[in-house]
KEKE-3310 file (N, C-alpha, C; in steps of 0.2 Angstrom, whole numbers, plus 5000, padded with zeros to 4 digits):
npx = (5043:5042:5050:5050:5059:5065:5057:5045:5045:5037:5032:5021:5027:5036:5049:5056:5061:5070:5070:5078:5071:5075:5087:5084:5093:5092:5088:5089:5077:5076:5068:5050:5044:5030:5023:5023:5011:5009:5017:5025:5029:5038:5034:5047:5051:5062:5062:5055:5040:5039:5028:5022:5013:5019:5018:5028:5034:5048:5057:5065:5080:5083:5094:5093:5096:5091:5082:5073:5060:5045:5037:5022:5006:4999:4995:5000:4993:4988:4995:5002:5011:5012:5009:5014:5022:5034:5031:5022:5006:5001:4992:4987:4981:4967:4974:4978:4993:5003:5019:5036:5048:5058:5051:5048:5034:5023:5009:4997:4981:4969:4955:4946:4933:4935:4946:4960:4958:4961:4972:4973:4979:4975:4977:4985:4992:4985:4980:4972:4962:4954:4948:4936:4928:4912:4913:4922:4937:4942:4957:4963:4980:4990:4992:4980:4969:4974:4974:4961:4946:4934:4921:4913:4900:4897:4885:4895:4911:4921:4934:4944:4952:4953:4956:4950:4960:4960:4957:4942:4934:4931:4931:4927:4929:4917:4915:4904:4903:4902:4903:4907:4903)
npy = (4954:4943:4932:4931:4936:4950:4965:4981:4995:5009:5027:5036:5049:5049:5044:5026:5012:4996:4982:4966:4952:4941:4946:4957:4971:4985:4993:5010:5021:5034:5047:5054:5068:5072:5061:5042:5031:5021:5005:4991:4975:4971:4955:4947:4949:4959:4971:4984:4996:5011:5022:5040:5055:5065:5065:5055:5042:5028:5018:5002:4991:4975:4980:4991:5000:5014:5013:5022:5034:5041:5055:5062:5073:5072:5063:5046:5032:5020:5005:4991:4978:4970:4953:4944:4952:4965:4977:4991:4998:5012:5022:5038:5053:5057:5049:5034:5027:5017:5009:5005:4992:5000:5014:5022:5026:5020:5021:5032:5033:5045:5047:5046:5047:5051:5051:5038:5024:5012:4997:4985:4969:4959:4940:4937:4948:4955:4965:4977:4984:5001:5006:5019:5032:5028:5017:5004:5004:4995:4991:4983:4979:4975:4965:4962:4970:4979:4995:4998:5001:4997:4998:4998:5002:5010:5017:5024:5024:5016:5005:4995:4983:4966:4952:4935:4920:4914:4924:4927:4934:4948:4956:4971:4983:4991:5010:5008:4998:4989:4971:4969:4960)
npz = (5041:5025:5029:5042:5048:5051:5058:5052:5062:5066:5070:5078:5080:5070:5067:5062:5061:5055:5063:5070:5074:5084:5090:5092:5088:5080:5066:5060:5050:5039:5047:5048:5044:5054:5057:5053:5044:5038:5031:5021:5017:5002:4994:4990:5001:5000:4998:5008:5010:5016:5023:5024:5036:5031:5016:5010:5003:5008:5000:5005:5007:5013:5022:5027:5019:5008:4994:4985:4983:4982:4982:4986:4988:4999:5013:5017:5015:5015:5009:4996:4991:4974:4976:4963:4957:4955:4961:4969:4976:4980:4991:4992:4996:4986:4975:4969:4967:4956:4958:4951:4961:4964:4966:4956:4947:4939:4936:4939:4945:4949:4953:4962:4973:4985:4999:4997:5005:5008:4998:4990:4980:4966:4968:4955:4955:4944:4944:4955:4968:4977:4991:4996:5003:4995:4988:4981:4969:4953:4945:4932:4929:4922:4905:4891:4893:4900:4911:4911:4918:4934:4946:4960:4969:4984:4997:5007:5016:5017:5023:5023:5014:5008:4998:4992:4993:4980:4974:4968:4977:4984:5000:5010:5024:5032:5040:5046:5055:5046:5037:5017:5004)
capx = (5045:5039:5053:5048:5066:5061:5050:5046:5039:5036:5027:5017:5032:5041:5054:5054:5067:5069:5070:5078:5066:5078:5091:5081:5094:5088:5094:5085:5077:5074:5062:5045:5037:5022:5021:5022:5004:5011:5022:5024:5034:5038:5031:5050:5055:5068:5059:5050:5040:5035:5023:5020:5009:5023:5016:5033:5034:5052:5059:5072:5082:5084:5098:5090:5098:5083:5084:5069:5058:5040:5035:5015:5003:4995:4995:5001:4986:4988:5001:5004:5015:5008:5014:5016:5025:5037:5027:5018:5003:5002:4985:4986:4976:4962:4976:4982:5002:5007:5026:5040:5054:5062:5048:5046:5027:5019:5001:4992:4974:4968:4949:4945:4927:4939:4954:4961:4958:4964:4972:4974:4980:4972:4982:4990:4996:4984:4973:4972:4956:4956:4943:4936:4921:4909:4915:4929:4938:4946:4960:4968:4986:4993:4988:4976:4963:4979:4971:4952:4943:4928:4918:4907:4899:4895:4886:4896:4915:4927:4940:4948:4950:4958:4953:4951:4966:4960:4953:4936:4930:4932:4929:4927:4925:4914:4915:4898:4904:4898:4909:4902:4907)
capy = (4952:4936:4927:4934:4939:4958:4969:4986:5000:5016:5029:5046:5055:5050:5037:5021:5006:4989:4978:4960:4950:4938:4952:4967:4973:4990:5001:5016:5023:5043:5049:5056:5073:5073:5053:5037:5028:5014:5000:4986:4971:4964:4945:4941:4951:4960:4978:4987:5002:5015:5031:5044:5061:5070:5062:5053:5035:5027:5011:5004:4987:4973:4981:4997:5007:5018:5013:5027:5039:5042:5061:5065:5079:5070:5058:5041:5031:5013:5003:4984:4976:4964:4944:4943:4955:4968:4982:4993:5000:5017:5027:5045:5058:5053:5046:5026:5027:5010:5011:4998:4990:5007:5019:5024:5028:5016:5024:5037:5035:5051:5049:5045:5052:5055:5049:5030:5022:5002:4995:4977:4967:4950:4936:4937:4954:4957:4971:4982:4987:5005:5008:5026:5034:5027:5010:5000:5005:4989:4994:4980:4983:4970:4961:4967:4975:4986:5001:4996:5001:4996:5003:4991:5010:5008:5020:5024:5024:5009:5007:4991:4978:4959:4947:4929:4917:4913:4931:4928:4937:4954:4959:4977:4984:5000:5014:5010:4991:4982:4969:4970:4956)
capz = (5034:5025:5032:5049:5053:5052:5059:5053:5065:5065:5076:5074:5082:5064:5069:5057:5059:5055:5068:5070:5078:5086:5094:5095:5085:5076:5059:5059:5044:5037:5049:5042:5046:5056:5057:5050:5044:5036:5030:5019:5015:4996:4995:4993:5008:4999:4998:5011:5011:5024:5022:5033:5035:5025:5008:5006:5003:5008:4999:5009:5006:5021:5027:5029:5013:5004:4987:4981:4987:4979:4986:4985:4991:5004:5018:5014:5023:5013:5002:4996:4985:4972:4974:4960:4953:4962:4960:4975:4976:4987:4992:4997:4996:4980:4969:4969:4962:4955:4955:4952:4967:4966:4968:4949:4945:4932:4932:4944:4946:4951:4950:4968:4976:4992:5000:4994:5012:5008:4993:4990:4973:4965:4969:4952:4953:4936:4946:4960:4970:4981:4993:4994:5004:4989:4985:4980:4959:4951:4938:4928:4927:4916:4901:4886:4898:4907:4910:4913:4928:4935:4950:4963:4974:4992:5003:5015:5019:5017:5025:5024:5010:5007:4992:4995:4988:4973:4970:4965:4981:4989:5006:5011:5030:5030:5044:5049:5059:5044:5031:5011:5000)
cpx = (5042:5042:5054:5055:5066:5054:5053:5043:5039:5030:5025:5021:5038:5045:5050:5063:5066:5073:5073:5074:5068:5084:5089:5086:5090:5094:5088:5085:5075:5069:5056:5042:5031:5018:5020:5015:5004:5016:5020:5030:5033:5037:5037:5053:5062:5066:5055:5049:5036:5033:5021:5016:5011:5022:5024:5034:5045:5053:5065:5073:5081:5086:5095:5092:5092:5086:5078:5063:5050:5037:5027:5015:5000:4996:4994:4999:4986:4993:5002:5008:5010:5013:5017:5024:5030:5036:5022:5013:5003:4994:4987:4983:4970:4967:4976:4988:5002:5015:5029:5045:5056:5057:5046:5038:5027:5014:5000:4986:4973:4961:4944:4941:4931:4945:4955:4962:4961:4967:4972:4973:4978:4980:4990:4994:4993:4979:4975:4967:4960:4948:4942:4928:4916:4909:4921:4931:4943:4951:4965:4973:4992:4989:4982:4970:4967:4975:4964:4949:4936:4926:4913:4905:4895:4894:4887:4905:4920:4931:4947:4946:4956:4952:4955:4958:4966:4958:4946:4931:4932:4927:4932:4925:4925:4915:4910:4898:4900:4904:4903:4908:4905)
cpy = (4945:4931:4928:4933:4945:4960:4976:4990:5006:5017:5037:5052:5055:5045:5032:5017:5000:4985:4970:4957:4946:4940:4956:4973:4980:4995:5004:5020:5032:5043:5054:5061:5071:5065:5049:5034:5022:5010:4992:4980:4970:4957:4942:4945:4956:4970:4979:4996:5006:5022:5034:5050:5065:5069:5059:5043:5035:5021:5010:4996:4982:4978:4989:5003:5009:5017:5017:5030:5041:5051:5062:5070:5077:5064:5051:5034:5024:5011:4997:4984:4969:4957:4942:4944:4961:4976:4984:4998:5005:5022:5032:5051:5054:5048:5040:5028:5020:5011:5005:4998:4998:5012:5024:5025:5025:5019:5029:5038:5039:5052:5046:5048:5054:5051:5042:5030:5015:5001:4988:4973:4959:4947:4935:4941:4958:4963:4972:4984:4993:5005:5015:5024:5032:5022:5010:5003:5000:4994:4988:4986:4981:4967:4965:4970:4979:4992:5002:4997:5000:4998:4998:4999:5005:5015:5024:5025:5016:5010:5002:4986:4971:4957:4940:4926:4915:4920:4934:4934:4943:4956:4967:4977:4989:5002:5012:5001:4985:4979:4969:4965:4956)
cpz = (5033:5028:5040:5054:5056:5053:5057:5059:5066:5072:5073:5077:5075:5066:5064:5061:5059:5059:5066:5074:5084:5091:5097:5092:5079:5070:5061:5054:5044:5042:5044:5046:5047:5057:5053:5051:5041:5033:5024:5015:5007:4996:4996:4999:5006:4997:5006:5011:5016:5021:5027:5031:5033:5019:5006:5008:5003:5007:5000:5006:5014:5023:5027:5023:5008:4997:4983:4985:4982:4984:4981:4990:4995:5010:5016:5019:5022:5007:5001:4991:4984:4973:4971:4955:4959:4959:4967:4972:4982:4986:4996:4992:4992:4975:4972:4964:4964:4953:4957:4959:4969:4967:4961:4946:4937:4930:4940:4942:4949:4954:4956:4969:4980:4994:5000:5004:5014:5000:4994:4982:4973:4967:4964:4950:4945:4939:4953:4962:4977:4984:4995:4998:4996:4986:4984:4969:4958:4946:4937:4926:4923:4910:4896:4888:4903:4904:4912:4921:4929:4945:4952:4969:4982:4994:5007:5013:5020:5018:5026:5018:5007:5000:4995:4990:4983:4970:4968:4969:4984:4997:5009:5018:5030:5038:5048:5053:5054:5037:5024:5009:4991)
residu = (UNK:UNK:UNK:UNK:UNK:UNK:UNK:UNK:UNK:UNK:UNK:UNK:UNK:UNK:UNK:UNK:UNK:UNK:UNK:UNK:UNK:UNK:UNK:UNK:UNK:UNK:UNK:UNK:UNK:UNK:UNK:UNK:UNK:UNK:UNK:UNK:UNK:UNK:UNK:UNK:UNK:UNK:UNK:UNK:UNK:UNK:UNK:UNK:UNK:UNK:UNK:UNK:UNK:UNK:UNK:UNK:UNK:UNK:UNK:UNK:UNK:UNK:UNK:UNK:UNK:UNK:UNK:UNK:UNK:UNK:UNK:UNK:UNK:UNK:UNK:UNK:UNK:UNK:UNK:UNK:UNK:UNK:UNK:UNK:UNK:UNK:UNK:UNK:UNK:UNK:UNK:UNK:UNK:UNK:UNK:UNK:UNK:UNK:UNK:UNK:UNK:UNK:UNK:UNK:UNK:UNK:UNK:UNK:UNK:UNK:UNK:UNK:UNK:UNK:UNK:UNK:UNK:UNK:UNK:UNK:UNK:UNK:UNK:UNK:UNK:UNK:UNK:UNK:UNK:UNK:UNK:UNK:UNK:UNK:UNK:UNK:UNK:UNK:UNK:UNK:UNK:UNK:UNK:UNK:UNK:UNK:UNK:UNK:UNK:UNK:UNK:UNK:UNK:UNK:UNK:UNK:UNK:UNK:UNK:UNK:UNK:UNK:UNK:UNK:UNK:UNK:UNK:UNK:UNK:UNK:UNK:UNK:UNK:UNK:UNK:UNK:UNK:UNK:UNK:UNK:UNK)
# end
């Protein structure tokens, strides 16, 4: 968690809990068919969401109570929450689902060459980039250009992505041991 009291963890036999870091005390969340693939804090620490290879996102509270449930058709492979805003970004299968605190679907980009393999949001929460065999897709998600997407192609296979702290800069790690900025 950002106040690094909590940890989440999860495993690919399905188990997920959140952990005190300080006790070792544990709540135990929904288990997830077929494995958990990932997890993610909200900036203020008061959401966390976990996805597994059952296509279900679970949003839980600290104290471990599920406050909403996002169910896709595929394998829930990358997820973040923007800084800004309390808003998550979740990649599985070809879609990106932008949904609120509680799991409510704001937008679904669907227009993926292959499966969303990283997401990662500008600093100010005004945009959302996915990485995808093929390059990276921007998509303002606030503001008089909501809805806009733009497209930087790679390639190859991306599979990892951060922006620097001001934003100006994207770094992408492709399959093939090389970073692209």
């Amino acid at each position: 968690s950002p106040d690094r009291r909590q940890a989440v963890v999860g495993s690919l036999g399905g188990d997920a809990a959140l952990l005190d870091v300080n006790d070792g005390t544990a709540v135990d969340l929904v288990h997830h068919e077929m494995g958990v693939l990932s997890a993610a804090w909200s900036g203020d620490g008061n959401r966390v969401a976990v996805g597994g290879q059952d296509g279900q996102v679970r949003i839980y509270d600290r104290d471990g109570v599920e406050r909403g449930v996002i169910a896709t058709a595929a394998w829930v492979q990358s997820m973040a929450w923007s800084r800004e805003a309390t808003v998550l970004a979740v990649g599985t299968g070809r879609h990106l689902y932008i949904t609120d605190h509680d799991g409510v679907v704001l937008h679904d980009f669907d227009d993926h060459p292959s499966s969303v393999t990283a997401v990662a949001w500008a600093p100010d929460g005004s945009r959302v980039g996915a990485t995808a065999y093929g390059g990276i897709a921007w998509y303002d998600i606030v503001g008089k250009r909501s809805g806009r997407q733009r497209r930087f192609d790679w390639k190859g296979s991306l599979l990892a992505l951060e922006l620097s702290p001001d934003g100006k800069w994207a770094c992408a790690g492709a399959q093939d041991a090389t970073v692209h900025l």
